[in-house]
C-alpha positions as semicolon CSV with decimal commas, in nm:
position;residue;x (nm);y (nm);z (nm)
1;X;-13,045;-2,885;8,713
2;X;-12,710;-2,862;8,819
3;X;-12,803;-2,677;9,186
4;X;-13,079;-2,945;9,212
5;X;-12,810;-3,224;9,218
6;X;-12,604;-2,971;9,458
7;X;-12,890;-2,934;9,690
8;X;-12,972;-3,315;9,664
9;X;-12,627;-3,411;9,813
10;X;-12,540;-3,161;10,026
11;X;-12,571;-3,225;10,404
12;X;-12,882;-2,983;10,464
13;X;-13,093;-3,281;10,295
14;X;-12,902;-3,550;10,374
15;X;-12,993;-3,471;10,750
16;X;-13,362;-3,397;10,667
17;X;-13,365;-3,762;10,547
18;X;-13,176;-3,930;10,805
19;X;-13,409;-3,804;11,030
20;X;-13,764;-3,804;10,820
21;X;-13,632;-4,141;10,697
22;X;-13,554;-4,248;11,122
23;X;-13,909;-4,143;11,175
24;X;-14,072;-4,321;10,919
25;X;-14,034;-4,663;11,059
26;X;-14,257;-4,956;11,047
27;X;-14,379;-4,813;11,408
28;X;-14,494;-4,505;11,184
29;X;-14,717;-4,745;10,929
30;X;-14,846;-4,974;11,184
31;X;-14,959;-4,636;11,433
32;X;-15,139;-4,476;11,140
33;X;-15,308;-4,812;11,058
34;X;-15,439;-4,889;11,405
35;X;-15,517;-4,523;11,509
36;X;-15,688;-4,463;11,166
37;X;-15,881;-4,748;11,215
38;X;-16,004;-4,619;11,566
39;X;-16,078;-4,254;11,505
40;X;-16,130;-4,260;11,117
41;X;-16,089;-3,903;10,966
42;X;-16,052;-3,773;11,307
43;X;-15,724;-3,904;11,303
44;X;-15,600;-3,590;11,054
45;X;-15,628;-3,343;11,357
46;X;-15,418;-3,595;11,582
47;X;-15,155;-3,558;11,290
48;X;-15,219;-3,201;11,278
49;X;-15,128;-3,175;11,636
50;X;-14,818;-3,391;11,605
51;X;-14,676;-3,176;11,290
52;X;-14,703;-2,850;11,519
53;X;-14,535;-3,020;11,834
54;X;-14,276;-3,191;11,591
55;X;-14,186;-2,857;11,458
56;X;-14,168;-2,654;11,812
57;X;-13,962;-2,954;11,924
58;X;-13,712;-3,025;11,605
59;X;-13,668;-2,632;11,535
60;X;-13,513;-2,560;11,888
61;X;-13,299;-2,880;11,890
62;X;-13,148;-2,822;11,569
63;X;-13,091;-2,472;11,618
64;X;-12,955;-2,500;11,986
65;X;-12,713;-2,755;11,936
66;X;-12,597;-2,625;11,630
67;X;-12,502;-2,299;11,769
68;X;-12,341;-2,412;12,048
69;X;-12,163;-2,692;11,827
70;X;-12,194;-2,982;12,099
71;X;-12,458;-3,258;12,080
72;X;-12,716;-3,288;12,293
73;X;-12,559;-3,560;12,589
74;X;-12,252;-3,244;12,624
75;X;-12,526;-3,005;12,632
76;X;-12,701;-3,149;12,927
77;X;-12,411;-3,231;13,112
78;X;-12,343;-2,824;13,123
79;X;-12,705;-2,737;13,187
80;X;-12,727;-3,011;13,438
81;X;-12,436;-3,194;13,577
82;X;-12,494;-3,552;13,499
83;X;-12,831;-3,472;13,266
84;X;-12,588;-3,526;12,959
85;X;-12,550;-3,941;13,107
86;X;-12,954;-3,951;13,217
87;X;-13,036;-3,868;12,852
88;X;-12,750;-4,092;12,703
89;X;-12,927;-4,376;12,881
90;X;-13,312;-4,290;12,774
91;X;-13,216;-4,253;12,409
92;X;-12,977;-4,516;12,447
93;X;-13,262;-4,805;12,604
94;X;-13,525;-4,630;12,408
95;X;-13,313;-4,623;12,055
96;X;-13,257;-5,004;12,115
97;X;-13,615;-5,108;12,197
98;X;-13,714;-4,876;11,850
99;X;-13,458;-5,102;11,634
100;X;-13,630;-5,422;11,792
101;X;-13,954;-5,283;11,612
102;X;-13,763;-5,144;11,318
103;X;-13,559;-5,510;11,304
104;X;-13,898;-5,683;11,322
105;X;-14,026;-5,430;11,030
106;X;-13,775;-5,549;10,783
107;X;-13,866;-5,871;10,868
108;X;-14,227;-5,851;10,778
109;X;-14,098;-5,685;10,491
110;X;-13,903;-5,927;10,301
111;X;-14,112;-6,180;10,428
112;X;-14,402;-6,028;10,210
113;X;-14,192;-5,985;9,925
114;X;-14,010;-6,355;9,937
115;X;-14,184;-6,573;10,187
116;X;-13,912;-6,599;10,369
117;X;-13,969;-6,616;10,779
118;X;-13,996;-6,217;10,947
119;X;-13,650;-6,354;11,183
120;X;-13,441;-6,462;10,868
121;X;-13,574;-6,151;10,695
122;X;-13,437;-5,939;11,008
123;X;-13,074;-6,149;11,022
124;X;-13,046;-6,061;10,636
125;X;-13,137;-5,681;10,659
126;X;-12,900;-5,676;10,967
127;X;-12,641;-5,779;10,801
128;X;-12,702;-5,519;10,454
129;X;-12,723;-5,231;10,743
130;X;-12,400;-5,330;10,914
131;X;-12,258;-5,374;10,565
132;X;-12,363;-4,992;10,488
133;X;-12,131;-4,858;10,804
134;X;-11,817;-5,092;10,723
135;X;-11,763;-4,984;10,373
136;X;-11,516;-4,665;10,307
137;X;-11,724;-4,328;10,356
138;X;-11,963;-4,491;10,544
139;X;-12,171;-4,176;10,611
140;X;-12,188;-4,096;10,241
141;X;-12,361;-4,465;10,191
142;X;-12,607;-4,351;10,481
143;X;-12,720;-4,008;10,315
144;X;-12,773;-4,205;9,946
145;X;-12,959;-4,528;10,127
146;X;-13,167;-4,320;10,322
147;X;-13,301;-4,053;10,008
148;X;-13,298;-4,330;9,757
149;X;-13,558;-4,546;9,960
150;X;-13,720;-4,209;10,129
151;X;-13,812;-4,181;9,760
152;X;-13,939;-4,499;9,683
153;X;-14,129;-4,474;9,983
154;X;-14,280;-4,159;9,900
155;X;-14,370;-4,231;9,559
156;X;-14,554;-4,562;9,630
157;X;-14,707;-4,509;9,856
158;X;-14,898;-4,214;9,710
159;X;-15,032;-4,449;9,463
160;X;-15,156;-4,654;9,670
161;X;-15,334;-4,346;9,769
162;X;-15,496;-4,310;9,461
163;X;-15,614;-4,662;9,472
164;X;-15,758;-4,613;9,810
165;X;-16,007;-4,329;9,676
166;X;-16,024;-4,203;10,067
167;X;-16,328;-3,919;10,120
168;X;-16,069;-3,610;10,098
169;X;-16,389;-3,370;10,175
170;X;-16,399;-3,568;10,475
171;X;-16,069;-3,608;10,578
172;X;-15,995;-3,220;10,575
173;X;-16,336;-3,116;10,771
174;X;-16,219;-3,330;11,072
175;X;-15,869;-3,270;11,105
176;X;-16,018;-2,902;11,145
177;X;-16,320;-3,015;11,308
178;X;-16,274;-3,378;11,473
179;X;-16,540;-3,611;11,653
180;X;-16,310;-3,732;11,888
181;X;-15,941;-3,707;12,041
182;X;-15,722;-3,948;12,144
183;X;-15,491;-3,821;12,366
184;X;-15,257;-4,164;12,360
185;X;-15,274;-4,121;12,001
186;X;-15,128;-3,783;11,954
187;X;-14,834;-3,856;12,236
188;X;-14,751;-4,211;12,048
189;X;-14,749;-3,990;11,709
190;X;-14,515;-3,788;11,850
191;X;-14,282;-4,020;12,051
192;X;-14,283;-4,198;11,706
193;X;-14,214;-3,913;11,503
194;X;-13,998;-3,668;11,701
195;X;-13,960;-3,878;12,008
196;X;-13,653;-4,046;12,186
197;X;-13,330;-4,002;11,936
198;X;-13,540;-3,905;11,632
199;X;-13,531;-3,539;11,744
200;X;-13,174;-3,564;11,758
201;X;-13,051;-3,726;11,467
202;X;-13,056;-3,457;11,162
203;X;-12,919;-3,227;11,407
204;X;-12,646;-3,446;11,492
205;X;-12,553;-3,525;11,169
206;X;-12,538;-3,125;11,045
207;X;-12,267;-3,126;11,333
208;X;-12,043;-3,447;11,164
209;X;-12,120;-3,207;10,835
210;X;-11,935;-2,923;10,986
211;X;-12,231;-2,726;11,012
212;X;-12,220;-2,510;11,314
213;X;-12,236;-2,198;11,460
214;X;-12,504;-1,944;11,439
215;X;-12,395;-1,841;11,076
216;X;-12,512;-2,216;10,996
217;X;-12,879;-2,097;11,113
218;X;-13,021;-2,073;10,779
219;X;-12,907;-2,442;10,649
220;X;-13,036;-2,565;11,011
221;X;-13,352;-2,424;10,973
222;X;-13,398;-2,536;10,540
223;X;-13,254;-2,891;10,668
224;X;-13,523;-2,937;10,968
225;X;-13,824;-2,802;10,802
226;X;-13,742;-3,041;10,532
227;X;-13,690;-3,325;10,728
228;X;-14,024;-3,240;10,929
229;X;-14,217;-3,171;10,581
230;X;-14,130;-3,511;10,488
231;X;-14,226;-3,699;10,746
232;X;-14,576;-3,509;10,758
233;X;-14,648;-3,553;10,419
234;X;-14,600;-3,970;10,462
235;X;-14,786;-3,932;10,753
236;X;-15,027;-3,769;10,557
237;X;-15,021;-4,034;10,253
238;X;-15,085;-4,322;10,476
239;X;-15,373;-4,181;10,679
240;X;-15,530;-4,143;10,342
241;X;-15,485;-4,430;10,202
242;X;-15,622;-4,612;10,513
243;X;-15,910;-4,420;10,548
244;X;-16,009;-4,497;10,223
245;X;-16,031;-4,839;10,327
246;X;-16,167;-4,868;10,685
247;X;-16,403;-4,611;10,542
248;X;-16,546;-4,893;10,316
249;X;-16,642;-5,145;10,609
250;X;-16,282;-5,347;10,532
251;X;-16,137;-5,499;10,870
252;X;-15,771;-5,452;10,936
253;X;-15,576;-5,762;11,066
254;X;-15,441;-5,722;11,399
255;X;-15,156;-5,892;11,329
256;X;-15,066;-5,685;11,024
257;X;-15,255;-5,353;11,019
258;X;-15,090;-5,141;10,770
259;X;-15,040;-5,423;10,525
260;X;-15,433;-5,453;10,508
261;X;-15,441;-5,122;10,371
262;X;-15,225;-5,136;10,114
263;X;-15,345;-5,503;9,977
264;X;-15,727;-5,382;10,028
265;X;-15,663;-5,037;9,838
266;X;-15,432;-5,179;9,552
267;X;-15,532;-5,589;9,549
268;X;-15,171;-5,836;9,511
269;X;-15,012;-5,533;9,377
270;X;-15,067;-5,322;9,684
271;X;-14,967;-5,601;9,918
272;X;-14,646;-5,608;9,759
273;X;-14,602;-5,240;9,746
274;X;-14,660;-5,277;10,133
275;X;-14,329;-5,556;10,161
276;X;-14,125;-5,277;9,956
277;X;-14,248;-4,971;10,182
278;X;-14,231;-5,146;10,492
279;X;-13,862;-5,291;10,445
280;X;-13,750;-4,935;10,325
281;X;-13,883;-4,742;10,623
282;X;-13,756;-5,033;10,872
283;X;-13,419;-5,054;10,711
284;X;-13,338;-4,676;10,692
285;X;-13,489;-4,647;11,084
286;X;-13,246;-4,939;11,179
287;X;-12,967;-4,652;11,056
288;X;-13,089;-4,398;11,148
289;X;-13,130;-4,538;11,488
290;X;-12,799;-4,676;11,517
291;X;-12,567;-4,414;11,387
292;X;-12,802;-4,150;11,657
293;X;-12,810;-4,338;11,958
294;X;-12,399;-4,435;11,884
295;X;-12,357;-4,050;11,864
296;X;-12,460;-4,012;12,208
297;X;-12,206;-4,251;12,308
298;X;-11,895;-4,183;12,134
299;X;-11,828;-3,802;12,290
300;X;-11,796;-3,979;12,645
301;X;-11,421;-4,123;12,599
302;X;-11,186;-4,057;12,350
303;X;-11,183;-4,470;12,320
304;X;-11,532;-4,470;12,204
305;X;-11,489;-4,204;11,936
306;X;-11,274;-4,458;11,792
307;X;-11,462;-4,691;11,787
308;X;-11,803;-4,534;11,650
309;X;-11,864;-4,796;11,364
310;X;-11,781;-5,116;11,618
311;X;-12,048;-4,974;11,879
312;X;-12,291;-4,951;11,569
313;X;-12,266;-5,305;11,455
314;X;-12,309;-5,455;11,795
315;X;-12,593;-5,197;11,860
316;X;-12,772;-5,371;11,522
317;X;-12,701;-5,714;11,616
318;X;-12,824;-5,699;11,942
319;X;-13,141;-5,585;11,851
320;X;-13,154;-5,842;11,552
321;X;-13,079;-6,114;11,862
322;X;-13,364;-5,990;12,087
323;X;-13,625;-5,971;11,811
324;X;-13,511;-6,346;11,672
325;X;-13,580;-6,432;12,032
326;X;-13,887;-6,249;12,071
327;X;-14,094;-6,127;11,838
328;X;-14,399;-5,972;11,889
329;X;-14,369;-5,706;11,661
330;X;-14,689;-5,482;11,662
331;X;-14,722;-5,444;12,042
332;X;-14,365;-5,318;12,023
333;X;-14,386;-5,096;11,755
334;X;-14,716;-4,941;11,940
335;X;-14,546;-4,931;12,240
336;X;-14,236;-4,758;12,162
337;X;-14,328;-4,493;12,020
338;X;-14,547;-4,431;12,330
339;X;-14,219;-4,417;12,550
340;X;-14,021;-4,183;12,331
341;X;-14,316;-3,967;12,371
342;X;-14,218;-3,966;12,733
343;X;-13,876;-3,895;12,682
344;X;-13,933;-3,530;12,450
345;X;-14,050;-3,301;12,737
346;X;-13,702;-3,424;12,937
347;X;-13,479;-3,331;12,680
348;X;-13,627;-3,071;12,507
349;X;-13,702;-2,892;12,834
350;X;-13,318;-2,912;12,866
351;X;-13,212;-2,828;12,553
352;X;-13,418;-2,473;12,586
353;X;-13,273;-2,393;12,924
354;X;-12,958;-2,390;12,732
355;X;-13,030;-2,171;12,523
356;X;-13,021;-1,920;12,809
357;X;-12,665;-2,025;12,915
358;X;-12,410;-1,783;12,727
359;X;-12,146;-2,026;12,789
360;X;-12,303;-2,306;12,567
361;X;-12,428;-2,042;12,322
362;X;-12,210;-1,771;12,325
363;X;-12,390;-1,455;12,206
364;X;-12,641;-1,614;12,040
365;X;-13,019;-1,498;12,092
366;X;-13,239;-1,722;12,110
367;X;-13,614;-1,598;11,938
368;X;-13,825;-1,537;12,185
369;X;-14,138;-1,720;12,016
370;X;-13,959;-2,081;11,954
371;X;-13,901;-2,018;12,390
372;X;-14,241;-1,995;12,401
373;X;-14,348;-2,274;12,142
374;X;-14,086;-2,483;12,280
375;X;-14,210;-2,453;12,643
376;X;-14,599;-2,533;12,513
377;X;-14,472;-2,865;12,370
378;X;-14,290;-2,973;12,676
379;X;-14,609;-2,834;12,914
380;X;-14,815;-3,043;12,658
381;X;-14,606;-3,377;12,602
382;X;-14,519;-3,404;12,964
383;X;-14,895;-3,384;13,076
384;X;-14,996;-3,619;12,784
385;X;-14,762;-3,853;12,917
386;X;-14,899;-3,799;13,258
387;X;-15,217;-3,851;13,109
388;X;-15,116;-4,167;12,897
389;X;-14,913;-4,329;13,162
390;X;-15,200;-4,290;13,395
391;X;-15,426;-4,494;13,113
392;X;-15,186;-4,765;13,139
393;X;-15,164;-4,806;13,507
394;X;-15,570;-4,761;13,525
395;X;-15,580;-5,046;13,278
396;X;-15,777;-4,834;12,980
């Protein structure tokens, strides 16, 4: 019992949450809703997909950087002179278009649970997450938010499974054997999951833990699987429990896919279950994203490594100000996770060419086989971005 309560708060899970907990964001309930809803149980092989290019992508990152101790903006800038400021500004724009979705999430949220409107639900969960980072040990009320409500998360929404009854027979033959795939679907999944600064932010949080170097390997590696395991298994959980609605004839509402699913599978009950999931998973992304994309900031000028927990609170309020003055929350949420796709093949291409440069990682080796699986998920993302961009422009 007592290494169980060890392992729970030491900073190999804390980092698997921050980031499982960054990816699970009302942009990861409202994707599975709409794409389950288009491709039915065909939609577990686009998941399958995603968890193999999630864990080529995450197992690289995490074990690159933390060998060569730096994060991944100083790791690009001595790959590539001036890479380190190209990828500061992607994660940057695309971390701060992900909190307008994750802002709007927390909205829907408490507006479910209270009936209060989606932009005072947003101002009031701004203002618990900016709360989190001003308090003493600020980092140490991250970890404990994000595994507390990870857990929630988890837990309800796998009975809302069981009150779905989804065809499991089914669901297993076609993510092994699918009628149809969706190549925008499986570069969204991925841009939502490991995308933009979600690949980045276990790894950089293992380096404000001290854990570095290549003896550190072993933690990185428990700490990422983890964090990867998690996320696929609420993946999972939700594409079940919508397919055992949409599999019944029930319509989704556009405006609101995934909370169709849960009121549908579980009646009143399940809607509010759906107001407690969705908050959690908006509120710990709005963290997540704003202690990762500050991280990429703060190493540029000693000024702004003082000022870490400032840049974080404007970072949340301006994205609480642009979705009060917005909205439009599902076509964002959609959206985003779309670009971060776009965003993985840059950086991870970069991160694996250091890999290669002993002066970032000393004598470190590199495995041949995570080169390889690395290098087939930035061949694969960048041509499904290709692919998806040219949808877009083509109007399809």
């Amino acid at each position: 019992m007592n290494k169980l309560k060890s392992l729970y708060k030491s900073p190999i899970i804390a980092a698997a949450f921050l980031m499982a907990t960054s990816a699970i964001g009302p942009g990861f309930l409202t994707q599975t809703a709409v794409f389950t809803n288009q491709l039915f149980a065909s939609f577990g092989f686009i998941i399958l997909i995603s968890i193999l290019l999630d864990i080529g992508a995450q197992l690289n990152i995490w074990r690159i950087l933390s060998v060569s101790g730096m994060r991944a903006q100083e790791v690009a800038n001595k790959v590539i002179p001036g890479a380190g400021y190209v990828l500061t500004f992607l994660i940057v724009i695309g971390g701060l278009a992900f909190n307008i979705g994750n802002l709007a999430g927390t909205g829907l949220g408490l507006n479910v649970l209270t009936g209060i409107s989606p932009e005072k639900g947003a101002a009031i969960s701004a203002l618990i997450a900016i709360g989190i980072f001003i308090v003493k040990d600020a980092l140490k009320w991250m970890d404990g938010f994000a595994k507390f409500l990870g857990i929630i998360m988890l837990c309800l929404t796998l009975y809302v499974v069981f009150s779905s009854h989804p065809p499991i027979t089914e669901a297993v033959q076609k993510t092994f054997w699918p009628d149809k795939i969706d190549i925008k679907a499986i570069i969204t999944l991925v841009g939502g999951t490991v995308g933009g600064y979600i690949s980045f932010a276990g790894a950089h949080r293992l380096l404000d833990a001290g854990l570095k170097g290549e003896a550190a390997l072993p933690q990185v590696n428990q700490s990422a699987i983890s964090g990867i395991l998690l996320a696929s298994v609420m993946r999972i959980l939700l594409f079940l429990a919508a397919l055992g609605v949409v599999t019944k004839g029930l319509p989704l509402m556009p405006n609101n896919p995934a909370a169709s699913v849960f009121q549908f599978a579980a009646g009143q009950a399940g809607y509010k279950i759906f107001g407690i999931v969705m908050w959690s998973a908006a509120i710990t992304s709005v963290i997540g994203s704003a202690y990762t994309s500050v991280s990429f900031l703060k190493t540029f000028h000693p000024s702004l490594a003082n000022r870490q927990k400032p840049l974080i609170i404007i970072f949340i309020l301006v994205s609480a100000i642009v979705f009060i003055l917005n909205g439009q929350p599902v076509q964002t949420l959609v959206f985003v996770g779309t670009l971060n796709g776009f965003i993985l093949p840059f950086s991870l291409g970069i991160i694996l060419m250091a890999a290669y440069r002993r002066q970032i990682v000393q004598a470190y080796h590199h495995p041949g086989w995570m080169t390889v699986f690395g290098s087939l998920v930035v061949i694969a993302t960048l041509w499904m971005s290709i692919a998806t961009a040219a949808k877009y422009v083509m109007g399809n």
